[in-house]
C-alpha positions as CSV (number, residue, x, y, z in Angstrom):
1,X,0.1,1.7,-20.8
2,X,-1.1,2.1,-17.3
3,X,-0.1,-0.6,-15.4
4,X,-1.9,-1.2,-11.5
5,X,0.3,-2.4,-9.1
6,X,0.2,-3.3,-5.3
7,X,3.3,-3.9,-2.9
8,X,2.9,-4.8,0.3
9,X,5.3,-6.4,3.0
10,X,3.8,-9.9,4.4
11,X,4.9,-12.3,7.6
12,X,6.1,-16.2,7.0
13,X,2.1,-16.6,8.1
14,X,0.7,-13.7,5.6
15,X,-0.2,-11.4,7.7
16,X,0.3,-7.9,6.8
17,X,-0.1,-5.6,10.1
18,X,0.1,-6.8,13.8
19,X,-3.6,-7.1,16.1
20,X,-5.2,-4.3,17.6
21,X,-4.0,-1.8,15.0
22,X,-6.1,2.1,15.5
23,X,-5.4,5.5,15.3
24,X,-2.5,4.9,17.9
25,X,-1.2,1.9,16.6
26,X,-1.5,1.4,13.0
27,X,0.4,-1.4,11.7
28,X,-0.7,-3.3,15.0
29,X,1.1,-4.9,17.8
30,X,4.5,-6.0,16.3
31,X,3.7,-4.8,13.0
32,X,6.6,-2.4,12.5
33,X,8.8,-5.6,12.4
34,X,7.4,-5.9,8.8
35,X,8.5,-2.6,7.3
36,X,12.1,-2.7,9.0
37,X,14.0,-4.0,6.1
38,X,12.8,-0.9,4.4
39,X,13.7,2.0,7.4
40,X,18.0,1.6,6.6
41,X,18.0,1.9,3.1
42,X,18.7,4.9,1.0
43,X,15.5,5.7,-1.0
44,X,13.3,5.4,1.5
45,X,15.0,7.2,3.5
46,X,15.5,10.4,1.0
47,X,11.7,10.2,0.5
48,X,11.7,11.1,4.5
49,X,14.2,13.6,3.9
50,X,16.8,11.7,5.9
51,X,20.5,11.7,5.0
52,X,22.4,8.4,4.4
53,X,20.8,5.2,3.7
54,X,21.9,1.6,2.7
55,X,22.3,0.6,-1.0
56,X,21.8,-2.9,-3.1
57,X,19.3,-5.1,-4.4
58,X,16.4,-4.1,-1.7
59,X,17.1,-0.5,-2.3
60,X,16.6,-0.8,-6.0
61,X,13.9,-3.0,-5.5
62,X,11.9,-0.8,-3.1
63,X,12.9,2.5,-5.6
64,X,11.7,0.8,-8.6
65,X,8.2,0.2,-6.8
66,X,7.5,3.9,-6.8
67,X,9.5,5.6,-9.6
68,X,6.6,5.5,-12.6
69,X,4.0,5.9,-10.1
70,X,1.3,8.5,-11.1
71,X,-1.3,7.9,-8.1
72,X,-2.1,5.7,-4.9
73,X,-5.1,4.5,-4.3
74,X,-5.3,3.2,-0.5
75,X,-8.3,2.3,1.8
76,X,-9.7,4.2,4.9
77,X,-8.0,1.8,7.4
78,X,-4.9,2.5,5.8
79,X,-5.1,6.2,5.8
80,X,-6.5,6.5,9.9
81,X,-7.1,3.3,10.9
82,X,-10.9,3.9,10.9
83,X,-14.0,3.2,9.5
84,X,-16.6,5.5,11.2
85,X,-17.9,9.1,10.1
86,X,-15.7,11.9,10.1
87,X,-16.6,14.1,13.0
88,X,-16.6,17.9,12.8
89,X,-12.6,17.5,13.3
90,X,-11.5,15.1,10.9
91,X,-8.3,13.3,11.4
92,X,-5.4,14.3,8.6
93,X,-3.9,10.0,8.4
94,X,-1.3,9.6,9.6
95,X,1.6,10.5,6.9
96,X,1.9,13.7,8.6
97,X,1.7,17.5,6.4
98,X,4.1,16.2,4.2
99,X,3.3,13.0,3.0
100,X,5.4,10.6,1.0
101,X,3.3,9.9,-1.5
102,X,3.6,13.0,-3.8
103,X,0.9,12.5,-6.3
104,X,-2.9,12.4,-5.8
105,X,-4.3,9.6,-3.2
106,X,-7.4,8.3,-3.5
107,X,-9.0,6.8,-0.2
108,X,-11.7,4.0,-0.3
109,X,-14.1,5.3,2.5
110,X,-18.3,5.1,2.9
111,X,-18.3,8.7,4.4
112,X,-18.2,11.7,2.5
113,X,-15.3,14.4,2.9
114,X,-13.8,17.1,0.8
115,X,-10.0,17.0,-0.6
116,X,-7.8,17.2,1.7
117,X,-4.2,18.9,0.3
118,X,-1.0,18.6,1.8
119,X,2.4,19.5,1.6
120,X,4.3,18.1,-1.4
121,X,2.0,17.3,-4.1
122,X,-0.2,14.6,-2.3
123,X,-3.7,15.5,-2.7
124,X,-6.1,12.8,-0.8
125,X,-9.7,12.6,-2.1
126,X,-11.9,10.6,-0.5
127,X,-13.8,8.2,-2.7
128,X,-17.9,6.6,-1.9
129,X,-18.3,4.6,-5.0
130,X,-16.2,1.6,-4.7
131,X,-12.7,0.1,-5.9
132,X,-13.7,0.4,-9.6
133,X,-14.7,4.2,-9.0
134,X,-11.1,4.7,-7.6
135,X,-9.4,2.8,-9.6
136,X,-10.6,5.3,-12.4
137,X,-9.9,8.5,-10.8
138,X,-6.3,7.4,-10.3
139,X,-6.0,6.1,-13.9
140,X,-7.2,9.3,-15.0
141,X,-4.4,11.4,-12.4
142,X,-1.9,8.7,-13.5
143,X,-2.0,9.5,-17.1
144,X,0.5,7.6,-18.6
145,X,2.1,6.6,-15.3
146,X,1.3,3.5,-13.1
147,X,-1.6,3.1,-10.4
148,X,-0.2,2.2,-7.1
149,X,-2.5,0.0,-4.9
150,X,-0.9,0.2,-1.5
151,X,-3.1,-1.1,0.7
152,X,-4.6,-1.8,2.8
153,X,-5.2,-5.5,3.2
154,X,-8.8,-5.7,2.1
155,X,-8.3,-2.9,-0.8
156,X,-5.7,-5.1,-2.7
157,X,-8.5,-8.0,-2.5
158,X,-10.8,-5.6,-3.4
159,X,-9.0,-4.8,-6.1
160,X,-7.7,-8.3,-7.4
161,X,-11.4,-9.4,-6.8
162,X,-12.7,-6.8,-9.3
163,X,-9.9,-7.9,-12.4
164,X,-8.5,-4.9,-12.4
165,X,-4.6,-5.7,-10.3
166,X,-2.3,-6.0,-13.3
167,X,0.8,-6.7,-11.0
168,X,1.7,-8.2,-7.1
169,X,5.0,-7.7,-5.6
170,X,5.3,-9.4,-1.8
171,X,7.7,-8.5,0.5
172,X,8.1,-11.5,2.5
173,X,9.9,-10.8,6.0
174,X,11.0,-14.0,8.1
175,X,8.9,-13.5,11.4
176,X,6.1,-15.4,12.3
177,X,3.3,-12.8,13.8
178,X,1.4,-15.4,15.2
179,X,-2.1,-12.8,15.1
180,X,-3.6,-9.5,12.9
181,X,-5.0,-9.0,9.6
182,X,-3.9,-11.5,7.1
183,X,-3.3,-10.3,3.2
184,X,-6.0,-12.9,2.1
185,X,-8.2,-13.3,4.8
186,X,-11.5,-12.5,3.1
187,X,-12.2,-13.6,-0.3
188,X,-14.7,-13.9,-3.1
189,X,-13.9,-17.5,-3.4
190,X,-13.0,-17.5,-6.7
191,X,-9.5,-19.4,-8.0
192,X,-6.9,-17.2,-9.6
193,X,-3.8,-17.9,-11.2
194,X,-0.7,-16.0,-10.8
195,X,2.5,-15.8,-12.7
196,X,6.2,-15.9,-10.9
197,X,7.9,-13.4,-12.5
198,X,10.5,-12.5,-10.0
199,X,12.4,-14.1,-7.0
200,X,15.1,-12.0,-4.9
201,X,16.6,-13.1,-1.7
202,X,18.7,-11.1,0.5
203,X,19.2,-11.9,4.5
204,X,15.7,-9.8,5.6
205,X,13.4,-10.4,2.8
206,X,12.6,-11.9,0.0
207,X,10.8,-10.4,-3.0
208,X,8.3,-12.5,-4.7
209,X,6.7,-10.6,-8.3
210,X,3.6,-11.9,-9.9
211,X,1.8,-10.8,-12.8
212,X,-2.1,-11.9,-12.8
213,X,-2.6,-14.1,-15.7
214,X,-6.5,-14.9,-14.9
């Protein structure tokens, strides 16, 4: 069974990218100290085509996170960093020709543009109808594999908001950013409970898994 998923690194004060993120800056000021525990370790690294690589507990961890995944749904911020219409030269994201992804992406946007294919089996289509809309297309891509929610912030409450996030895993790194865009910042008010399922320490973050009981 299809299972949707998001994983997402977080600071001490939950947020997950630095201020002023953009087109030149996209995790923010200071947000790349969020993703460093991922750069050294082997899988992400061979994903990047880049020899060498650290093993353990975080390696498995971060492996496991995209191993069944069948298809990505992500929002427009994520993908460029920008929320306005396309232009007659529309900006590619920023994953480069060859993403890392490898399955179709679908992108949470409210302006219009064709598929765009790249390099290694990433396909990103560019979705108008809202989190439940994209949610569906990638169930459909994923088959019988998972749905992988990565972000950004306001796309995981999005989807959490709409009952359709099966699974969160946090990635929680031991910096205070101080200022950015916080996980939860905007909500539907609504309570929800959340199930522990997982806790794993190591010296540059801890893994916290929940399953979404309500």
């Amino acid at each position: 069974m299809t299972a949707i998923t998001a994983n997402i690194s977080t600071s001490l004060d939950g947020y997950v990218a630095g201020p002023n993120d953009g087109p030149e800056n996209p995790l923010g000021d200071a947000g790349e100290r969020l993703h460093e525990w991922v750069y050294g370790l082997e899988s992400w690294r061979e994903v990047h085509d880049l020899d060498g690589g650290e093993s353990g507990r975080d390696d498995e961890i971060l492996e496991e996170s995209t191993e069944n995944v069948g298809a990505v749904v992500m929002g427009r911020r994520m993908f460029s960093n920008d929320d306005g219409p396309w232009g007659d030269d529309p900006f590619e994201g920023h994953w480069g020709e060859d993403p890392p992804f490898g399955v179709p992406v679908f992108v949470l946007t409210h302006h219009a543009r064709e598929p765009l294919e790249m390099d290694g089996g990433t396909t990103f289509t560019f979705v108008t109808d809202g989190i439940e809309s994209a949610v569906a297309h990638a169930m459909e891509a994923a088959g019988d594999r998972d749905v992988s929610v990565a972000g950004g912030a306001r796309t995981i409450q999005q989807t959490l908001e709409a009952g359709l996030l099966d699974e969160l895993q946090l990635h929680l790194v031991p910096v205070l950013l101080g200022d950015g865009i916080r996980l939860f910042e905007r909500s539907d008010g609504e309570q929800r409970e959340l199930e522990r399922t997982r806790v794993v320490e190591s010296p540059n973050v801890t893994h916290l898994r929940y399953r979404i009981t309500e």
